[in-house]
KEDOKOL-829818 format. One record per residue: residue in one letter; x, y, z of N, C-alpha, C in turn. Coordinates in Angstrom, 3 decimals, m for minus. Layout:
N
R;residuo;nu;nv;nw;cau;cav;caw;cu;cv;cw
R;a;X;Y;Z;X;Y;Z;X;Y;Z
...
This chain:
213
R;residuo;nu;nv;nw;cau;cav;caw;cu;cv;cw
R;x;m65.364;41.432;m201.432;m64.110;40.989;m200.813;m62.950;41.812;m201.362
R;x;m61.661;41.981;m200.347;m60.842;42.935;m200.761;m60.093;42.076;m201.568
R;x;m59.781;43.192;m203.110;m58.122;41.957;m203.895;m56.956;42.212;m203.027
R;x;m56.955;42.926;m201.548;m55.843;42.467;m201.090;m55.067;40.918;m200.832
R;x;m53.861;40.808;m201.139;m53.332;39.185;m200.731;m53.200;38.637;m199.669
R;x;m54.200;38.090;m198.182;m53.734;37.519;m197.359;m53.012;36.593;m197.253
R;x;m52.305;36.369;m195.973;m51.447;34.862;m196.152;m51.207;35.051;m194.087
R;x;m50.997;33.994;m194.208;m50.888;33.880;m192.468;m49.179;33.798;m192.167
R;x;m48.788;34.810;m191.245;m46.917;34.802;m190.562;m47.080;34.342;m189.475
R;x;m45.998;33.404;m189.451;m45.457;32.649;m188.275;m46.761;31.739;m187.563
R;x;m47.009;31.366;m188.695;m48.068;29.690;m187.660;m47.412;28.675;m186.638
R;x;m48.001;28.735;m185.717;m47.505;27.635;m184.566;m48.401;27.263;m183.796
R;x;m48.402;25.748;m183.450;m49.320;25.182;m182.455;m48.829;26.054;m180.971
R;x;m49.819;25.841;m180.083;m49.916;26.365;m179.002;m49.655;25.544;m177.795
R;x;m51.045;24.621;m177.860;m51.234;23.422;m176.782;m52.835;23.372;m176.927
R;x;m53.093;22.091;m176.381;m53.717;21.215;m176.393;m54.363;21.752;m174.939
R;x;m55.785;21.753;m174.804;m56.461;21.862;m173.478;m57.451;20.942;m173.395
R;x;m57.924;20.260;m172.653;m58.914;19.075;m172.130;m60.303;20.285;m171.909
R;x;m59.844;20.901;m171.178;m61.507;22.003;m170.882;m61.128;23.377;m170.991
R;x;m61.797;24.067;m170.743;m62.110;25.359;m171.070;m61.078;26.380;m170.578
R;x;m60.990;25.967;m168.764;m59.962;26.587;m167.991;m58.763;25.862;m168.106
R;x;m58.431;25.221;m169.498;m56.846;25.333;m169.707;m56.752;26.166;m171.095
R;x;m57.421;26.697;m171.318;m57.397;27.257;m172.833;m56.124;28.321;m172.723
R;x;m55.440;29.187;m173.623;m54.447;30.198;m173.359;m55.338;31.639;m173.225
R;x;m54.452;32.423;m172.688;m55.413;33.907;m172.348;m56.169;34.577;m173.330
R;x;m57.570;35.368;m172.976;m58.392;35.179;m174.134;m57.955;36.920;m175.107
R;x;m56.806;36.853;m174.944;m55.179;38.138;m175.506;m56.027;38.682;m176.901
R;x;m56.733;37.934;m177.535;m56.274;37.794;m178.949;m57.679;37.688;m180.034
R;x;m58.632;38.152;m181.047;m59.492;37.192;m181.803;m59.267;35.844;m182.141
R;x;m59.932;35.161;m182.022;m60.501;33.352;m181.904;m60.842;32.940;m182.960
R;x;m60.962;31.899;m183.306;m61.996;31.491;m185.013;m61.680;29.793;m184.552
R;x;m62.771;29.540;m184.136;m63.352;27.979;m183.947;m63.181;27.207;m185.063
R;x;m62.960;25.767;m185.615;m62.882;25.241;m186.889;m63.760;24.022;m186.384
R;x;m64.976;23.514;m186.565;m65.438;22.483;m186.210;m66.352;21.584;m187.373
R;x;m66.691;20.291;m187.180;m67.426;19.747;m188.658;m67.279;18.304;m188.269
R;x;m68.103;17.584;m188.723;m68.160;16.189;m188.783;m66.677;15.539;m188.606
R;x;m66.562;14.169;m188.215;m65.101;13.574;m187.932;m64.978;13.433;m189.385
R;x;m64.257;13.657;m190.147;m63.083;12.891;m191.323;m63.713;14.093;m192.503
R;x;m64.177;15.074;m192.425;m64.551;16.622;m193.103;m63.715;17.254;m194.060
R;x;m61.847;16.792;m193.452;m61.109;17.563;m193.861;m60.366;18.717;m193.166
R;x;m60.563;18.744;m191.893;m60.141;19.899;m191.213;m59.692;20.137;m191.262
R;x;m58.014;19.153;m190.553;m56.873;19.308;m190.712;m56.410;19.796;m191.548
R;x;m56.634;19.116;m192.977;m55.932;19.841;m194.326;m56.665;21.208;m194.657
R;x;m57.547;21.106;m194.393;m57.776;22.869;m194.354;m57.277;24.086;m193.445
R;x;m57.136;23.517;m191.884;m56.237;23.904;m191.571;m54.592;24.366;m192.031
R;x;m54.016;23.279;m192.160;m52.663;23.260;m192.906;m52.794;24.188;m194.158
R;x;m53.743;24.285;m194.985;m53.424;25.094;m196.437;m54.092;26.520;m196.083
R;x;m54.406;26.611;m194.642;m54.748;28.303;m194.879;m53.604;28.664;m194.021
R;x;m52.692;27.842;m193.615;m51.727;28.494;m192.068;m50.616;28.367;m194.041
R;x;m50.596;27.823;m194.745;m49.556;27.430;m195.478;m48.703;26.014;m195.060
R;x;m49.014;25.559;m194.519;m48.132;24.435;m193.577;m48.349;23.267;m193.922
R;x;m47.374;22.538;m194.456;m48.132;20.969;m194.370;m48.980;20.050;m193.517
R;x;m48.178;20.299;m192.201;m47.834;19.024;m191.200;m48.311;20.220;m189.848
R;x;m48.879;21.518;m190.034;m48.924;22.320;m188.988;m50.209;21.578;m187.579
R;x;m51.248;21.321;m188.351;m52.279;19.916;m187.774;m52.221;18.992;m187.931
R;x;m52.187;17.551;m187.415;m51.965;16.244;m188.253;m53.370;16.076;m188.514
R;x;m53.261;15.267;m189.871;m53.944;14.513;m190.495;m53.949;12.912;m190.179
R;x;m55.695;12.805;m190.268;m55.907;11.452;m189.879;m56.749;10.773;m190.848
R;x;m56.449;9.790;m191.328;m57.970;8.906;m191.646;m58.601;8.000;m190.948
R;x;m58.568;8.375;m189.464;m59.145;7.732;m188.792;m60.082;9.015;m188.189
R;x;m61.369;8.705;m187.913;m62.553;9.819;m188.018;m61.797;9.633;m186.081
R;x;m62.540;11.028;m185.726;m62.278;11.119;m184.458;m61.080;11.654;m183.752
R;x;m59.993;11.661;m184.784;m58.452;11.877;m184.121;m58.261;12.980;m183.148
R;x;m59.362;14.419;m183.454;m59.333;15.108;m182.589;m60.094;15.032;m181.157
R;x;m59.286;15.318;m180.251;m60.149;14.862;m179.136;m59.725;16.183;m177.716
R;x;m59.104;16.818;m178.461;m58.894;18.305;m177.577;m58.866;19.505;m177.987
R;x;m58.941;20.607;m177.214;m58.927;22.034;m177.892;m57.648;22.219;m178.315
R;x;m57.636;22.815;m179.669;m55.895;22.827;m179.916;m55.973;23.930;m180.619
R;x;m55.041;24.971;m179.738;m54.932;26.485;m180.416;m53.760;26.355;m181.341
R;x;m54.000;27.338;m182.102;m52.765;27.584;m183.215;m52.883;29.019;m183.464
R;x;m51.130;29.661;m183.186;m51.407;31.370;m182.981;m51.259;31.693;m184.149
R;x;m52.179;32.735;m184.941;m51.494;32.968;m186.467;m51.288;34.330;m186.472
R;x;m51.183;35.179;m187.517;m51.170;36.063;m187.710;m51.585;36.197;m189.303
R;x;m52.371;37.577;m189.586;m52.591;37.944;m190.693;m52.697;39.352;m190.723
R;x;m52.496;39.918;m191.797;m52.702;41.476;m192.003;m52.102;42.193;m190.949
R;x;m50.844;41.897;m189.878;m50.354;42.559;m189.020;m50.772;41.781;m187.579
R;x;m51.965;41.273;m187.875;m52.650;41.066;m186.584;m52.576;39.570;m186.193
R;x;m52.159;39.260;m185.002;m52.505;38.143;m184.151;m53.819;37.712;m184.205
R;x;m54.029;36.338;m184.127;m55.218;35.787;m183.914;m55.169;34.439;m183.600
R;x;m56.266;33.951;m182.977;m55.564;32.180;m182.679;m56.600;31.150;m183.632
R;x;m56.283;30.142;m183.895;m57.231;29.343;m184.959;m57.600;27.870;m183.953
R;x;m58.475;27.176;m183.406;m59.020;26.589;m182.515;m59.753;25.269;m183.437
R;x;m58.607;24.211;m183.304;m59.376;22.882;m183.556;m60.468;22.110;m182.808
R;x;m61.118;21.999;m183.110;m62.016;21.529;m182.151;m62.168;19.796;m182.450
R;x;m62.651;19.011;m181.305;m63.159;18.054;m181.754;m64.247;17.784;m182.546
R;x;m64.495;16.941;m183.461;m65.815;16.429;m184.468;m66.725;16.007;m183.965
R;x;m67.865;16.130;m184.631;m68.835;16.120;m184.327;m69.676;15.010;m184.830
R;x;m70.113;14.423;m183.964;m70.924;12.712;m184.917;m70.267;12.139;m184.795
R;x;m70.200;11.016;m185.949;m69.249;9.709;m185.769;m68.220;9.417;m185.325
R;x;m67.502;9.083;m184.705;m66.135;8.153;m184.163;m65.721;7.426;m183.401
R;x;m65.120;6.294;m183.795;m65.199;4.952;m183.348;m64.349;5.417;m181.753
R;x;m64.913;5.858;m180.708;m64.978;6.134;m179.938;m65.938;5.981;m178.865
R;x;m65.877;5.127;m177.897;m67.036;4.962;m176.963;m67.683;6.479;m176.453
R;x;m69.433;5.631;m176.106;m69.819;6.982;m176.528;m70.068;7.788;m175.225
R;x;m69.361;7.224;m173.693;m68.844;8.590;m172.781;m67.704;9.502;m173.352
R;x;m66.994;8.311;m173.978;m65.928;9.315;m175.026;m66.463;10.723;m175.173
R;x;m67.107;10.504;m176.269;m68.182;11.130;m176.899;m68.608;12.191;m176.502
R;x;m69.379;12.227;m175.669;m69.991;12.854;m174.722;m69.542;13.827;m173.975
R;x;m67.934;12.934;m173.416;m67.566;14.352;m172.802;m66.941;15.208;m173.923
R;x;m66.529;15.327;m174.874;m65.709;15.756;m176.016;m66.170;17.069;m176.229
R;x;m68.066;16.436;m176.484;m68.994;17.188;m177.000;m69.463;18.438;m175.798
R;x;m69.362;17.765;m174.655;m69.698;19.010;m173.358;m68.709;19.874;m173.084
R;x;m67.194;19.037;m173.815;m66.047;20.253;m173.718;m66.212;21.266;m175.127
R;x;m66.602;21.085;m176.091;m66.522;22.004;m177.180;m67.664;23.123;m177.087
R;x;m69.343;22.467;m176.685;m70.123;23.268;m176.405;m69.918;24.422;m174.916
R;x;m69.210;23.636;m174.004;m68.729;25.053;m172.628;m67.883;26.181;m173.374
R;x;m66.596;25.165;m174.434;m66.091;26.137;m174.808;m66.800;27.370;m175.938
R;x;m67.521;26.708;m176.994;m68.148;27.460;m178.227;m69.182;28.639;m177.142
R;x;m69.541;28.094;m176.013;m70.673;29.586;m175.423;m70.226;30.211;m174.620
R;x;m68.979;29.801;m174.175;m68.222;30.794;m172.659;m66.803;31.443;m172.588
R;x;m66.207;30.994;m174.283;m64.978;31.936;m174.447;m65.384;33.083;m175.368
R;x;m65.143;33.674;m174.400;m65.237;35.818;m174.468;m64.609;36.103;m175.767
R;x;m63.410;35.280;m176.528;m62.987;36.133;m177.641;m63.115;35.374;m178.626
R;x;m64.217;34.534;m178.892;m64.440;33.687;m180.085;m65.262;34.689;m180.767
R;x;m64.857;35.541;m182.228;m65.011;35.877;m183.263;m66.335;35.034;m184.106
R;x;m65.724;33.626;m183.906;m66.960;33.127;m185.203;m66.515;31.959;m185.140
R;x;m67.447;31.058;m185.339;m67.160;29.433;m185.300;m67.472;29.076;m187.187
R;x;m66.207;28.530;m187.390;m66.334;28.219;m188.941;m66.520;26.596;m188.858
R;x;m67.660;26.670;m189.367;m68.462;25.424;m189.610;m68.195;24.549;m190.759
R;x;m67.313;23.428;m190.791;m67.186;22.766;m192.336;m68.321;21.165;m192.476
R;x;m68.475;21.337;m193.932;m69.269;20.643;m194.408;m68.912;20.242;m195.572
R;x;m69.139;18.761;m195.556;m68.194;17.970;m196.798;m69.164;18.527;m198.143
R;x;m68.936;19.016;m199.164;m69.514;19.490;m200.059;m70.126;18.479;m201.360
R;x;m69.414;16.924;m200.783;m69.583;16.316;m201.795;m71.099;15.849;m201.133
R;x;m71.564;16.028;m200.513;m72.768;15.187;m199.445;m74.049;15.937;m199.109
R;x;m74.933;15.401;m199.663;m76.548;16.100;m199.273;m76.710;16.609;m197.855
R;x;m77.113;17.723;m197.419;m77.192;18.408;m196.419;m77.849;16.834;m195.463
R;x;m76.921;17.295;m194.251;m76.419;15.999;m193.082;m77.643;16.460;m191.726
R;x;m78.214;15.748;m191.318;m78.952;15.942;m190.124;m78.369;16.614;m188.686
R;x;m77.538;16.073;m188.963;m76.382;16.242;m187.427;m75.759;17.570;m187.740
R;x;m75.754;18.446;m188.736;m75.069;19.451;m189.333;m76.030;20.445;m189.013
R;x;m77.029;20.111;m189.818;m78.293;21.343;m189.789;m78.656;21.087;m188.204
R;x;m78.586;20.273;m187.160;m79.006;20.224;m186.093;m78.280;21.270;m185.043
R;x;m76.689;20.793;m185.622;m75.881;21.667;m185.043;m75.818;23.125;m185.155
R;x;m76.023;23.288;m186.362;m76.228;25.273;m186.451;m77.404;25.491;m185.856
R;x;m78.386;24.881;m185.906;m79.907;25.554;m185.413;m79.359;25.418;m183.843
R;x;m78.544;24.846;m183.205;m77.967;24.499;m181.856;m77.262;25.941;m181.402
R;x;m76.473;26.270;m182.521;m75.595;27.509;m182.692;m76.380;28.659;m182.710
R;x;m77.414;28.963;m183.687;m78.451;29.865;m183.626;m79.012;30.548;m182.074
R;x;m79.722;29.188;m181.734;m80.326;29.074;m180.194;m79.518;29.730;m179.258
R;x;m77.952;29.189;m179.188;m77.733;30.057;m178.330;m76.832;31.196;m178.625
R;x;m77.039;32.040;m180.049;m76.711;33.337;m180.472;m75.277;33.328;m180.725
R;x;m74.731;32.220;m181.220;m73.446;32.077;m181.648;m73.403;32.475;m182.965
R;x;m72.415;33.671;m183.359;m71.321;33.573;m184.529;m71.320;32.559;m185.563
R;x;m71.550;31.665;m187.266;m70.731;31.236;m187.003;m70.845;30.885;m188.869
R;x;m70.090;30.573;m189.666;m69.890;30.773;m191.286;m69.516;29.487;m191.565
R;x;m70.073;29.517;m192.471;m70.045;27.572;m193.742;m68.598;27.195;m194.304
R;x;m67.991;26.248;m194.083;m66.802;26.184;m195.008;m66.963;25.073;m196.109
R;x;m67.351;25.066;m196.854;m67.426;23.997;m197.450;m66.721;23.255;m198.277
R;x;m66.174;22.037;m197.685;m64.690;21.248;m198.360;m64.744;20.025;m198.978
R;x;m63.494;20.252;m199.849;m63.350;18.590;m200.740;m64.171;19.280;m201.827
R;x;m64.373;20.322;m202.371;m64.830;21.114;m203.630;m64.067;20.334;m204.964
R;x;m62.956;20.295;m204.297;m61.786;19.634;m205.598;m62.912;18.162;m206.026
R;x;m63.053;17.434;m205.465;m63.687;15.756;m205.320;m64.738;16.171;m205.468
R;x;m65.589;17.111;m206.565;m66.791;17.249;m207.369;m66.444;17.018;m208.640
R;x;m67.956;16.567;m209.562;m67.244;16.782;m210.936;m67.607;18.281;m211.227
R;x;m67.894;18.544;m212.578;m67.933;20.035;m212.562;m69.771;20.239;m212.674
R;x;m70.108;19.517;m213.287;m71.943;19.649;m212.933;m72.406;19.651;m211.200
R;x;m71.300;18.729;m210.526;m71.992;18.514;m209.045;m71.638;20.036;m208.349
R;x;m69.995;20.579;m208.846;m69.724;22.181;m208.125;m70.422;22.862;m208.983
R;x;m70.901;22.946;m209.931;m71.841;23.956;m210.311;m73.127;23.998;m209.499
R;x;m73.335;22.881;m208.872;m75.374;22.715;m208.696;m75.131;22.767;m206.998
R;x;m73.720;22.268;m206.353;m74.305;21.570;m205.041;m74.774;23.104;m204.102
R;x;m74.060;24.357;m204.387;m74.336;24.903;m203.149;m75.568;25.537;m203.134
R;x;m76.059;25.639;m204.382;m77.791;26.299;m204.930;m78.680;25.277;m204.107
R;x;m78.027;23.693;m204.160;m79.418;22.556;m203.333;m78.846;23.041;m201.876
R;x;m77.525;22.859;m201.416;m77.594;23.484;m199.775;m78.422;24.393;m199.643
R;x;m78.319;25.900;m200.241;m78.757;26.779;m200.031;m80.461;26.728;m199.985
R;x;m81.228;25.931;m200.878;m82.552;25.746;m200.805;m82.785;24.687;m199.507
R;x;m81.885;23.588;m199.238;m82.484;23.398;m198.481;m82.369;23.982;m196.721
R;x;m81.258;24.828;m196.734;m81.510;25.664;m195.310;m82.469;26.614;m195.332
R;x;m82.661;27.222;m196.674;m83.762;28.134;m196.499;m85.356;27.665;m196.024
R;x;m85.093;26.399;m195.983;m86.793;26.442;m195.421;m86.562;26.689;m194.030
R;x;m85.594;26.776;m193.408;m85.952;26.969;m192.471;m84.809;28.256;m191.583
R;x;m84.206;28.654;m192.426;m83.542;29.748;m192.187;m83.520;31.304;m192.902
R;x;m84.123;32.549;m192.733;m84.106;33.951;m193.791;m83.427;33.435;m194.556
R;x;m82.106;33.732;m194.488;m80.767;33.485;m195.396;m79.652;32.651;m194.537
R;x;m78.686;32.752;m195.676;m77.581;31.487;m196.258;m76.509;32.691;m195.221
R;x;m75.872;31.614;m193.901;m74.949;32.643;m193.158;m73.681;32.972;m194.189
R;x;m72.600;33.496;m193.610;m71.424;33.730;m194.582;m71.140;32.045;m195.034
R;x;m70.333;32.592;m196.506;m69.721;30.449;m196.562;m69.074;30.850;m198.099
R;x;m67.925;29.191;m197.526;m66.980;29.432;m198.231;m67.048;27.987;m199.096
R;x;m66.523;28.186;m200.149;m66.083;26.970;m200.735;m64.422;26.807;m201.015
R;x;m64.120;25.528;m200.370;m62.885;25.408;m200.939;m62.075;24.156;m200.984
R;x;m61.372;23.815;m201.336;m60.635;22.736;m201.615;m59.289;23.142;m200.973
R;x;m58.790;21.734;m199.912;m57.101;22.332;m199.058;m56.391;21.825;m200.616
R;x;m56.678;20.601;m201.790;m55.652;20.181;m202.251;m55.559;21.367;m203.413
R;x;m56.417;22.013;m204.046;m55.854;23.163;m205.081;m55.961;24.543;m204.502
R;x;m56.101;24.770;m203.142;m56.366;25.608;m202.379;m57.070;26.783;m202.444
R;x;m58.223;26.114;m203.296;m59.538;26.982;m203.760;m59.978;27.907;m202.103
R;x;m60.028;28.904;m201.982;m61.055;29.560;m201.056;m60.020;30.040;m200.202
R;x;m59.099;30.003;m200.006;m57.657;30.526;m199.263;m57.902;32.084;m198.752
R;x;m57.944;32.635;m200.015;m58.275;33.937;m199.955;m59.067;34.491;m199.232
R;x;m60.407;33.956;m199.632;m61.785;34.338;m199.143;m61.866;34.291;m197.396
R;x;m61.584;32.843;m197.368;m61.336;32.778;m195.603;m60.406;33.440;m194.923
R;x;m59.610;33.829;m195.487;m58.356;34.784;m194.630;m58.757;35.934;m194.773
R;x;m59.293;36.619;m196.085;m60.208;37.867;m195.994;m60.943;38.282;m194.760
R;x;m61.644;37.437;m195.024;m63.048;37.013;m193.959;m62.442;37.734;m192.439
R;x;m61.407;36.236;m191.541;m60.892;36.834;m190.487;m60.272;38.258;m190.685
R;x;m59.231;38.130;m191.615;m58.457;39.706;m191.434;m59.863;40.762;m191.079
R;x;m61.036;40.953;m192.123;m61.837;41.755;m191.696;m62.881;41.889;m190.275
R;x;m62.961;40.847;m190.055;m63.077;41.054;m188.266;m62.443;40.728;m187.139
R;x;m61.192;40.382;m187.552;m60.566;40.736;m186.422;m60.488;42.044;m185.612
R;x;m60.694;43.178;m186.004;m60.520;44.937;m185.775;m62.075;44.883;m184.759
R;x;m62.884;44.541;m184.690;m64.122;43.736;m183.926;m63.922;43.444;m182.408
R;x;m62.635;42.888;m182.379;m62.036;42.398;m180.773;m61.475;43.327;m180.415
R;x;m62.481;43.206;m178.978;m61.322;44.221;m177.647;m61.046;43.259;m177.309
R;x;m59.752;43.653;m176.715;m58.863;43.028;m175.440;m59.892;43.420;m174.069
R;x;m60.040;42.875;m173.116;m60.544;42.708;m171.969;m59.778;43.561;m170.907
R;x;m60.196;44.951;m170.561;m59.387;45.253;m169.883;m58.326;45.005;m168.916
R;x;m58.593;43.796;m168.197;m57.626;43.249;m167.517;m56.209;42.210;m168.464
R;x;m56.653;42.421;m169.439;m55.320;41.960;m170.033;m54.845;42.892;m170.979
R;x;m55.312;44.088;m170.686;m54.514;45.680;m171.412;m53.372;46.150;m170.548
């Protein structure tokens, strides 16, 4: 990883889309943020844009329930950051549900400038069924997509020493290797770096689509 210093200029929400064909033009590199309801998103969101209040925060699992772009910039370059709705639990009826889930999967396989879907996973918690179901889901259909792993802070120091060696053994039974992945915490803003690294270095990856040159 480079010791260059990333940091994200001029974060701003975008809008909110119900399906796919309201999303904004596909102008720009993408980076999906998706993970179980109550994961942490938001605040991970907020501490890599720098922003407090840039996503709201909920403790109510489920709060997200639309595509919600946010334009950032890093290293010179534009890019958009894409909340997605959660995945699994929320006290949400379950056509709710359902359609949420048929809007995130049209979107995760049919927008042209999604870069990489960053996958978070509560770090304090034994590898989740619905998690490992979902990447092998991602695999299948040749998606992009890297580990974030959050709430690092809310380990003691034996559990962050040991937990990502037991993740890592247990995807390997059934995966070569361990995709890209991050560890980090939004409240001491462990992993900041690493993930903004990460995008800055593939963003240069995206063409623009000739018709929007």
């Amino acid at each position: 990883m480079s010791v260059e210093e990333y940091s994200v200029e001029d974060p701003e929400f975008v809008k909110s889309s119900a399906k796919l064909q309201e999303c904004p033009q596909a102008d720009r590199p993408e980076y999906a943020f998706i993970g179980r309801s109550n994961v942490g998103k938001s605040s991970l969101i907020n501490m890599l844009a720098g922003r407090k209040a840039l996503a709201k925060t909920s403790s109510t699992p489920g709060k997200t329930q639309l595509l919600n772009h946010f334009a950032m910039t890093t290293a010179g370059k534009p890019w958009y950051l894409v909340d997605l709705p959660g995945i699994g639990y929320a006290k949400v009826s379950k056509k709710d549900r359902r359609s949420w889930e048929r809007t995130s999967r049209e979107y995760l396989t049919k927008r042209e400038n999604l870069m990489c879907i960053m996958m978070l996973i509560d770090s304090r918690l034994e590898p989740q069924k619905i998690d490992l179901e979902f990447m092998a889901w991602m695999a299948e259909n040749g998606l992009s997509f890297a580990i974030i792993f959050t709430k690092v802070d809310k380990l003691t120091l034996e559990d962050r020493a040991s937990f990502l060696a037991k993740y890592e053994k247990r995807m390997l039974k059934q995966w070569a290797a361990m995709p890209p992945h991050f560890v980090t915490s939004a409240e001491k803003k462990d992993g900041r770096q690493d993930v903004l690294g990460f995008i800055a270095q593939t963003n240069p990856i995206y063409r623009k689509p000739p018709e929007l040159i």
